[in-house]
C-alpha positions in Angstrom: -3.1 -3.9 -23.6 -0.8 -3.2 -20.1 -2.8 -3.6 -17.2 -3.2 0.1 -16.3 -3.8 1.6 -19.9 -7.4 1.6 -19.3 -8.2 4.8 -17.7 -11.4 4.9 -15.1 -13.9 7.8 -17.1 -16.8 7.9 -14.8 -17.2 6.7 -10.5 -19.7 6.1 -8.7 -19.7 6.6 -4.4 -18.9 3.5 -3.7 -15.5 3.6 -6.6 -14.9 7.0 -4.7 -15.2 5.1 -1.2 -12.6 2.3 -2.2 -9.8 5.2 -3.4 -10.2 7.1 0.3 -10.2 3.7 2.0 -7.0 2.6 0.1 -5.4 5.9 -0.7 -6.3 7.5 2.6 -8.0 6.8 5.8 -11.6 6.6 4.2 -14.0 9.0 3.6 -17.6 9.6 5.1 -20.7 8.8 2.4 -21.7 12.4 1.9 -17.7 13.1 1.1 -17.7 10.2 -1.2 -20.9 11.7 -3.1 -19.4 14.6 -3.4 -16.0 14.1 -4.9 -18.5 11.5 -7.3 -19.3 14.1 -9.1 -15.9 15.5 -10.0 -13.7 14.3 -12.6 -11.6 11.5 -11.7 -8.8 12.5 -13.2 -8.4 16.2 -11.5 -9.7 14.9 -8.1 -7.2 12.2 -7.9 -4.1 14.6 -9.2 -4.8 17.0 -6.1 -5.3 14.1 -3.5 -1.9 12.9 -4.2 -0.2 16.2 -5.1 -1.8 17.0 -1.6 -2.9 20.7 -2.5 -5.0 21.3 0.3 -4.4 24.1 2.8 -3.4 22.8 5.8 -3.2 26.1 7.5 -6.3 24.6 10.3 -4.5 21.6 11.3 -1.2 23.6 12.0 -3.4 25.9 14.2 -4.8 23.1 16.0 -1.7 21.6 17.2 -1.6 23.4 20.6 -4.5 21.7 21.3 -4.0 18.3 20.0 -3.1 16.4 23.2 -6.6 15.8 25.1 -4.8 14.6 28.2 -6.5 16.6 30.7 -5.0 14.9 34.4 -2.3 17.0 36.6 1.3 15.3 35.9 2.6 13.0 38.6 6.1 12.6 39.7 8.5 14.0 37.1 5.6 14.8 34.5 4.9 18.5 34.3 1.8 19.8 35.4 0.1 20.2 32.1 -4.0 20.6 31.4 -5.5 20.2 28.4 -6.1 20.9 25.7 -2.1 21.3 25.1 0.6 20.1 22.1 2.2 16.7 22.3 5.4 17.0 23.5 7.8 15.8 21.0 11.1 17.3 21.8 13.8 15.7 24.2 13.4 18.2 27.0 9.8 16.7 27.8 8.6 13.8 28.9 8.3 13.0 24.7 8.3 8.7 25.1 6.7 6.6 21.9 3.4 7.3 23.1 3.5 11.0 22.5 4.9 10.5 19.4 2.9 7.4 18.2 -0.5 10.0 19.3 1.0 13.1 17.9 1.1 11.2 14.3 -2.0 9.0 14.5 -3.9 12.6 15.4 -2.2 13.9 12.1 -3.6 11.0 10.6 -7.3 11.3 11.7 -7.5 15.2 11.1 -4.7 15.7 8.0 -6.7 17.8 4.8 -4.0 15.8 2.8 -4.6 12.1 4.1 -2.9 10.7 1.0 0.8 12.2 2.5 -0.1 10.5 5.9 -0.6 6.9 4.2 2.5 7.0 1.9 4.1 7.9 5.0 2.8 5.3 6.8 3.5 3.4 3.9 7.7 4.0 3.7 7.8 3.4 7.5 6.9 0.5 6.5 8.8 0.3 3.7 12.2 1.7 5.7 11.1 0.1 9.2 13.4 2.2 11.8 12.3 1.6 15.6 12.4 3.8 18.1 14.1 1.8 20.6 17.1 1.3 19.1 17.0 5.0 17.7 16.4 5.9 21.2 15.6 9.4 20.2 11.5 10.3 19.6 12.4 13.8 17.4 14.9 12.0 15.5 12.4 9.5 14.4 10.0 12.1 13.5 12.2 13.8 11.4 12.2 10.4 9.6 8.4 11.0 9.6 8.8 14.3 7.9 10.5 12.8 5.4 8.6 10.7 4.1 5.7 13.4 3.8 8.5 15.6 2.2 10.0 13.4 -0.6 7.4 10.0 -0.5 5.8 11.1 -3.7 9.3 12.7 -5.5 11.6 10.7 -7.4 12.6 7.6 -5.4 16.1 8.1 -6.1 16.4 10.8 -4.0 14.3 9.7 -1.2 16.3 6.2 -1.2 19.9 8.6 -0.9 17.9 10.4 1.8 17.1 8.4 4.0 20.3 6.9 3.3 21.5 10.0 5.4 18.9 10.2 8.1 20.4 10.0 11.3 17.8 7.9 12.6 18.2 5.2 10.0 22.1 5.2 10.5 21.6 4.5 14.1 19.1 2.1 13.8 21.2 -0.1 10.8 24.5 1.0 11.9 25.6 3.2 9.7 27.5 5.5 12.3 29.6 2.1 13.1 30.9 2.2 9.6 34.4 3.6 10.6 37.6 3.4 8.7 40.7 4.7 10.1 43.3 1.8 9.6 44.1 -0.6 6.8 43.0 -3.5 8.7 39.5 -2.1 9.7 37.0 -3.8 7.9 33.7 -1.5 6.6 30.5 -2.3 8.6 27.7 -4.1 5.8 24.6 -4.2 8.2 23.1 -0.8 5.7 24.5 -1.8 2.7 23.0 -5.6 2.9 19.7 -3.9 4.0 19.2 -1.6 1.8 19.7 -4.0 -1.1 18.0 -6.3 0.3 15.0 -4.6 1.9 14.8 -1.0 0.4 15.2 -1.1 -3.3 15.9 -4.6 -5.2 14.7 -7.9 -3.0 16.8 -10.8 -1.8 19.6 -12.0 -4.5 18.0 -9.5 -6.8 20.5 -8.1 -9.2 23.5 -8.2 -6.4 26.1 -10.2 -5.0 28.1 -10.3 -2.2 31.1 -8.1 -3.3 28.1 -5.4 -4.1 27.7 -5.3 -0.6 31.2 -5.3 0.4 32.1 -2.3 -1.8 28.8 -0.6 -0.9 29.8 -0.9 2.3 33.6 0.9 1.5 31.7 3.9 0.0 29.4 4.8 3.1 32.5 4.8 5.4 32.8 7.4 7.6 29.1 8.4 7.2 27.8 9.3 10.1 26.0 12.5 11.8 26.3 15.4 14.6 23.4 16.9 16.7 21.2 20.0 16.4 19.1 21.8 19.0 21.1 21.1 22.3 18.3 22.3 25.0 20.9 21.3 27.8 24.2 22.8 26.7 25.6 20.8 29.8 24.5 17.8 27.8 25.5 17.4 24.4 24.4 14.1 23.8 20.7 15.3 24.6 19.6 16.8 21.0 16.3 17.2 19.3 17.7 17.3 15.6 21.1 16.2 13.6 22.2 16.6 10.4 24.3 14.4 7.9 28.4 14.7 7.9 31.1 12.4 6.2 34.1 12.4 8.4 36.7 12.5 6.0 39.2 14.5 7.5 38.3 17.8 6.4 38.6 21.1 8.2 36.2 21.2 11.0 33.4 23.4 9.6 31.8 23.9 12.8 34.0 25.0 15.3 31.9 25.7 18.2 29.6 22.6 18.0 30.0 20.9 21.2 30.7 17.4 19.8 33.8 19.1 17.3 34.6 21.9 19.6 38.9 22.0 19.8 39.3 19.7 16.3 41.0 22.0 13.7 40.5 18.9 11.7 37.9 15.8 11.7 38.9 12.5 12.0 38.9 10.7 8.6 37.0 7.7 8.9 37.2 6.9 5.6 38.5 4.2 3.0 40.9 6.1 0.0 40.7 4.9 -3.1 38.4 3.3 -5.3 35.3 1.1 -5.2 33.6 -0.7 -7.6 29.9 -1.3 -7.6 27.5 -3.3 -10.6 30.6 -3.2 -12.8 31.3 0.7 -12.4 34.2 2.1 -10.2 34.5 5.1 -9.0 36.8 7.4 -6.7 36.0 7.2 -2.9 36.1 10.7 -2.5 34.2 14.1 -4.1 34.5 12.5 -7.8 31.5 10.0 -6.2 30.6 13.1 -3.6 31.9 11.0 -0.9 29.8 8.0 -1.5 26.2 9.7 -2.1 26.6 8.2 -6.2 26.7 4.6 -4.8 23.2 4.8 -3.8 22.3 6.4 -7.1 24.1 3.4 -8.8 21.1 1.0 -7.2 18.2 3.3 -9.8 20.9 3.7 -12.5 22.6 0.3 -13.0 19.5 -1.9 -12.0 16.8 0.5 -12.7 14.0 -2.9 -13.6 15.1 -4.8 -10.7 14.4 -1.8 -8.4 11.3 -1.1 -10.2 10.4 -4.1 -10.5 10.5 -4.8 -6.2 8.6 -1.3 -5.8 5.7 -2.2 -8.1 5.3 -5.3 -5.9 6.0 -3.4 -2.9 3.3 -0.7 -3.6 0.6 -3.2 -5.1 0.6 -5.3 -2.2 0.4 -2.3 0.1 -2.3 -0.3 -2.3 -4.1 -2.9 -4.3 -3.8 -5.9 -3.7 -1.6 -9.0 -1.5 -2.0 -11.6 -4.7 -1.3 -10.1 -8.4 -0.2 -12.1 -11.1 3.5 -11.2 -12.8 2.4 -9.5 -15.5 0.6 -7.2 -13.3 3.2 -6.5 -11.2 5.6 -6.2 -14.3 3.4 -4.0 -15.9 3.2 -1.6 -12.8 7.2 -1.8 -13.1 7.4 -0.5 -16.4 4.7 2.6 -15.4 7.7 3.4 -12.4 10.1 3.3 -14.8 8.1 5.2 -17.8 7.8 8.2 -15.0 11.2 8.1 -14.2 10.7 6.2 -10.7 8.5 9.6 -9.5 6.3 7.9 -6.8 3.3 10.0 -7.0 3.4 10.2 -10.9 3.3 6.2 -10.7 0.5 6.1 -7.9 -1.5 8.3 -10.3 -1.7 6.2 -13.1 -2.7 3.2 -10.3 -5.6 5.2 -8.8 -7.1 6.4 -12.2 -6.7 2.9 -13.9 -10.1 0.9 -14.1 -7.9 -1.8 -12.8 -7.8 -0.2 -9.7 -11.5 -0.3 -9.4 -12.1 -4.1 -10.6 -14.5 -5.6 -8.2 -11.8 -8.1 -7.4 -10.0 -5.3 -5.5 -12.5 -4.1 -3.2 -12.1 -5.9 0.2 -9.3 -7.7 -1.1 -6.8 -6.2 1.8 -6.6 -7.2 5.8 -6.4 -2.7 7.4 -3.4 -3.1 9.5 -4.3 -1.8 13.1 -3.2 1.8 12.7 -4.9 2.8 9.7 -8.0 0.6 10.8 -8.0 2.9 14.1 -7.7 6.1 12.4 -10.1 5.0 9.8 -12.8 4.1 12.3 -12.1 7.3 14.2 -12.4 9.5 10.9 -15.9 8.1 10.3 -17.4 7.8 13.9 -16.1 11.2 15.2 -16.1 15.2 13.8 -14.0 16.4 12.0 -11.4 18.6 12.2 -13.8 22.1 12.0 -16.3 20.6 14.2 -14.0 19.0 16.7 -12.4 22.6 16.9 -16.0 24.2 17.6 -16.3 23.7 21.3 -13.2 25.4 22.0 -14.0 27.8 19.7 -17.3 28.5 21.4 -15.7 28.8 25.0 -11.9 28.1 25.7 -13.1 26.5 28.6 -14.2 23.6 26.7 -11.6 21.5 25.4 -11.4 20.1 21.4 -13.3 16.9 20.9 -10.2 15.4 19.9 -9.7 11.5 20.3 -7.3 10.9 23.2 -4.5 9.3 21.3 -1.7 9.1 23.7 -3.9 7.5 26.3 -5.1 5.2 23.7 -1.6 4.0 22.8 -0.6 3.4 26.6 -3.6 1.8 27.6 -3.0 -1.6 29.5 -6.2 -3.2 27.3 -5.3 -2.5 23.8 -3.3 0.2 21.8 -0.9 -0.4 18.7 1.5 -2.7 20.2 -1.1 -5.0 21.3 -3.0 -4.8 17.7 0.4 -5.6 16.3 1.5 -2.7 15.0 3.6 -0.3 17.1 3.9 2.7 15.6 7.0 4.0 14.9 8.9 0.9 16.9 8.9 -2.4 15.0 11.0 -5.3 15.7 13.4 -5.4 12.7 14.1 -3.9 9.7 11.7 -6.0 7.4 9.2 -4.1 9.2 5.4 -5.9 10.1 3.8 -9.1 8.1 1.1 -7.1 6.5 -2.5 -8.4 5.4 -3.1 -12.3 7.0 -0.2 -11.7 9.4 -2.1 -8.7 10.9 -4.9 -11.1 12.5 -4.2 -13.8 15.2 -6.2 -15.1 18.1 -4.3 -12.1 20.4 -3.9 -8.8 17.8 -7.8 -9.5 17.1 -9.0 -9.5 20.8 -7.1 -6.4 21.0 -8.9 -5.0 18.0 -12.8 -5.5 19.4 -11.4 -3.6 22.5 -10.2 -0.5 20.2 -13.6 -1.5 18.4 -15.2 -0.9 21.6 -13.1 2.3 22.8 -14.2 3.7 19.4 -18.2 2.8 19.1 -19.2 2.4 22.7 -17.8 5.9 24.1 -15.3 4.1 26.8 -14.7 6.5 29.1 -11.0 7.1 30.8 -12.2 8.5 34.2 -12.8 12.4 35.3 -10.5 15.3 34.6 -9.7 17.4 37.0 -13.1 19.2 37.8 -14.6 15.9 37.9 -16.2 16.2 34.6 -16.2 12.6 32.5 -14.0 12.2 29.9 -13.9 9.7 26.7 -10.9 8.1 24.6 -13.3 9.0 21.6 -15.8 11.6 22.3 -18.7 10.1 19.3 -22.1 11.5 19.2 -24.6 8.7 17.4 -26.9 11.9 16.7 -23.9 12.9 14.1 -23.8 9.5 12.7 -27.1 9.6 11.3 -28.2 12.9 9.2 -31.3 11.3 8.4 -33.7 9.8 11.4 -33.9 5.6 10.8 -37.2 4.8 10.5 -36.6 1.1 11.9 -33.6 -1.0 13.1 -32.7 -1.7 9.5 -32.6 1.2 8.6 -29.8 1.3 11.6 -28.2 -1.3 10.3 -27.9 0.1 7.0 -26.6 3.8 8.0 -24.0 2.3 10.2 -22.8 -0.7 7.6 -22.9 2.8 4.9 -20.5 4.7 7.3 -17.9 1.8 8.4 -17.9 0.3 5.4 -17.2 -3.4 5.9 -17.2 -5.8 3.2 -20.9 -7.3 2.7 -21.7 -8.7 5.4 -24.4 -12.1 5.2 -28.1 -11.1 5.6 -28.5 -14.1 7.9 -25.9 -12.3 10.4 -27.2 -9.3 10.2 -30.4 -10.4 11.2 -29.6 -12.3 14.0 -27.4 -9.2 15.2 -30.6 -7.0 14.8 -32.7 -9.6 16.9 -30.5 -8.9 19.4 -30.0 -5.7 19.7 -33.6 -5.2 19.1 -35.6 -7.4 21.1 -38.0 -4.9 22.0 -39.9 -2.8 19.1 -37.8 -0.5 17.3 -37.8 3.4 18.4 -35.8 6.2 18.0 -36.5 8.3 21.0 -33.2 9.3 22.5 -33.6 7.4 25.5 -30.1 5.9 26.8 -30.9 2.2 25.4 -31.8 3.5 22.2 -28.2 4.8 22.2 -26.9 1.7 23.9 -28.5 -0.4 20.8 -26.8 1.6 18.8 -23.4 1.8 19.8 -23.5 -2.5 20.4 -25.0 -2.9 16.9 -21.9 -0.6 15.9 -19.7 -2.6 18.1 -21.1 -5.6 16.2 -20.1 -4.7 12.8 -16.4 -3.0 13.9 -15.9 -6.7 15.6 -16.7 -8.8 12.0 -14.3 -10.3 9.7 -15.3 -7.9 7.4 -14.9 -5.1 9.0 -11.3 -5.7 9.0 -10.7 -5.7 5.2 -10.4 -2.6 3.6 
């Protein structure tokens, strides 16, 4: 019998808790008992379809960025609560950005569309400092949440065309306007390579040389010009082959005058996995070479996003029939992303005991993860405000997180939205080292301990994560173990030894255990939090 035949009938909490953890960015206990006594089936068919109304988090938006200082030099004098600022005409550097989509990520009704995201930005690395423009690489972003669980033909032709990935892999330099120009290969090696077969997987050289002739003259023109003075300062773009046609927009200010646009193009034929076609509309100008990757080596392709998506959603060591069997569910559903995930998260497979744990949480969804579970959500971070617009959301303070001097993404290894090189980050082992892990007890300690980032502006104290132990524990402990057990329940760390955990409660508790709100009840708890958020095992997921 294939690996994933065997469908999952009945879950418990804790089956429930390992879907949210891998398929999301976890769920609290009393979520996880809930959704236990649903169907799997149905239950897993709306996560991933994402069917639920995200008509609060839109609303919230405005009030997303906590940042709540007066701006200095060039920065505008902006209080919080207020949006990110994500277009070119603000300040909108990485760490707006990186906030704006980790704060999607903690508060997002649909957390399964945030992880595949994160996923195929992992999958399609693009950095921002090459890209050099933030809303182009959230566009990116958007779509991945748009098309990441579609057909991955059509996400691979996609982004393909996105202006930000034909910046960063130099698709814009692939211009040919005289015989002796030779086609730039840097996209069409990479996205053999790295985006849909593997190294030496089903290609060869002259693959990449005539992919390469088809995406000539690819290239894009900007959208959204808030300086008209400045055309090269845009906050969107749109796909165009320059192929010498008539110019179709004759007032855009990068076109303005042409009556006709350069052709950039090579004329003729090309010939890719044995099937030639014309250069031009026959092959609509190139688009049906990318197709050619799903339709001419359709179980290569599936065969490197099986392993791809196992190691990412299940697990970093499978054997080949596993992996081969995953292949032929991608190709049974017609390479549909979602449809394939489906039959992963309702397989008993999925929920082997061998799998739980079996991950190292890269730093951004460990972050989020820990903030979902130590801090309200959405509804009840919103309630303050609410209440009196003079109070601002109990939002975690994302950008400040991400440019802090002590920790943030690119000091836990990961930062967001700007990685290296194409191949993206080593995931799993590679995450922890001696340095990313020091950096991940002091996000461990921002997140448990209530750090505070100084006082706003009427000299009130402010917190990168605003927790409340009192909303941690919906039952009162009746001793320290009981502690213990509550907070090991709500972070969920693999098992941790009973020998450590006593030693940790010794301690924390050196005096005799009460729970009488006094500050170093609250300090016991928070470092016994700290504790657990600092373990080995708190890092696997």
């Amino acid at each position: 019998m294939a690996t994933f035949d065997a469908l999952k009938s009945t879950w418990t909490p804790d089956d429930v808790l390992h879907f949210g953890r891998r398929a999301g960015f976890g769920l609290k206990p009393e979520a996880a008992a809930t959704l236990a006594m649903r169907a799997i089936g149905t239950t897993v068919d709306a996560w991933v379809d994402g069917s639920a109304d995200e008509a609060a988090l839109t609303a919230a938006l405005p009030l997303a960025n906590v940042v709540d200082y007066p701006g200095y030099g060039n920065e505008p004098d902006q209080w919080a609560p207020h949006p990110f600022n994500l277009r070119v005409e603000h300040p909108a550097d990485l760490t707006e950005a990186q906030g704006y989509w980790v704060w999607r990520m903690q508060y997002a009704p649909n957390p399964f569309t945030e992880k595949l995201a994160l996923y195929w930005h992992q999958h399609f690395a693009t950095g921002a400092k090459k890209v050099d423009n933030i809303p182009l690489m959230l566009k990116q972003i958007q779509l991945f949440r748009s098309l990441g669980r579609g057909p991955f033909g059509d996400l691979l032709l996609a982004v393909s065309q996105d202006p930000a990935m034909m910046i960063w892999l130099d698709t814009v330099q692939n211009k040919v306007e005289k015989a002796s120009d030779v086609p730039n290969e840097n996209y069409a090696r990479e996205v053999l390579e790295l985006y849909s077969l593997g190294i030496d997987n089903g290609y060869n050289q002259q693959d990449i040389t005539e992919l390469a002739k088809a995406l000539t003259g690819w290239d894009y023109i900007g959208r959204d010009f808030p300086d008209p003075k400045n055309p090269y300062y845009y906050n969107d773009a749109e796909f165009i082959v320059y192929r010498g046609q008539a110019n179709p927009y004759p007032d855009h200010p990068w076109l303005h005058g042409y009556a006709m646009l350069p052709n950039q193009r090579k004329s003729g034929t090309f010939t890719l996995f044995g099937v030639t076609l014309d250069l031009g509309a026959d092959s609509h100008y190139g688009a049906d070479a990318i197709r050619l990757i799903l339709t001419q080596r359709a179980q290569a392709c599936a065969g490197f996003l099986a392993q791809r998506l196992l190691h990412f959603f299940l697990s970093p060591e499978l054997p080949a029939n596993v992996v081969n069997d995953f292949r032929d569910v991608i190709l049974a559903n017609n390479f549909a992303i979602g449809r394939s995930l489906k039959v992963l998260f309702k397989s008993a497979y999925f929920y082997d005991p061998a799998h739980r744990f079996a991950l190292v949480e890269g730093p951004v969804a460990w972050s989020v993860r820990i903030a979902r579970l130590l801090m309200p959500d959405l509804a009840s971070a919103m309630a303050p405000y609410l209440q009196n617009p003079a109070n601002p959301p109990r939002f975690g303070a994302w950008s400040a997180f991400v440019n802090w001097d002590t920790s943030g993404f690119f000091n836990m290894g990961q930062d967001l939205l700007n990685p290296k090189g194409p191949n993206g980050w080593k995931e799993h082992g590679g995450w922890l080292n001696s340095d990313t892990y020091r950096h991940r007890t002091r996000t461990a300690y921002a997140l448990a301990a209530k750090e505070g980032r100084g006082d706003d502006h009427n000299h009130v104290p402010r917190f990168l994560f605003d927790t409340d132990i009192h909303e941690w524990f919906p039952a009162t402990p009746a001793s320290a173990l009981d502690v213990f057990n509550r907070l090991v329940a709500l972070l969920q760390p693999a098992p941790i030894p009973t020998g450590l955990r006593d030693a940790w409660l010794t301690l924390v508790w050196a005096k005799p255990f009460a729970w009488d709100g006094k500050p170093a009840t609250e300090d016991a708890v928070r470092r016994l939090a700290f504790l657990i958020l600092c373990s080995p095992q708190a890092q696997q997921h």
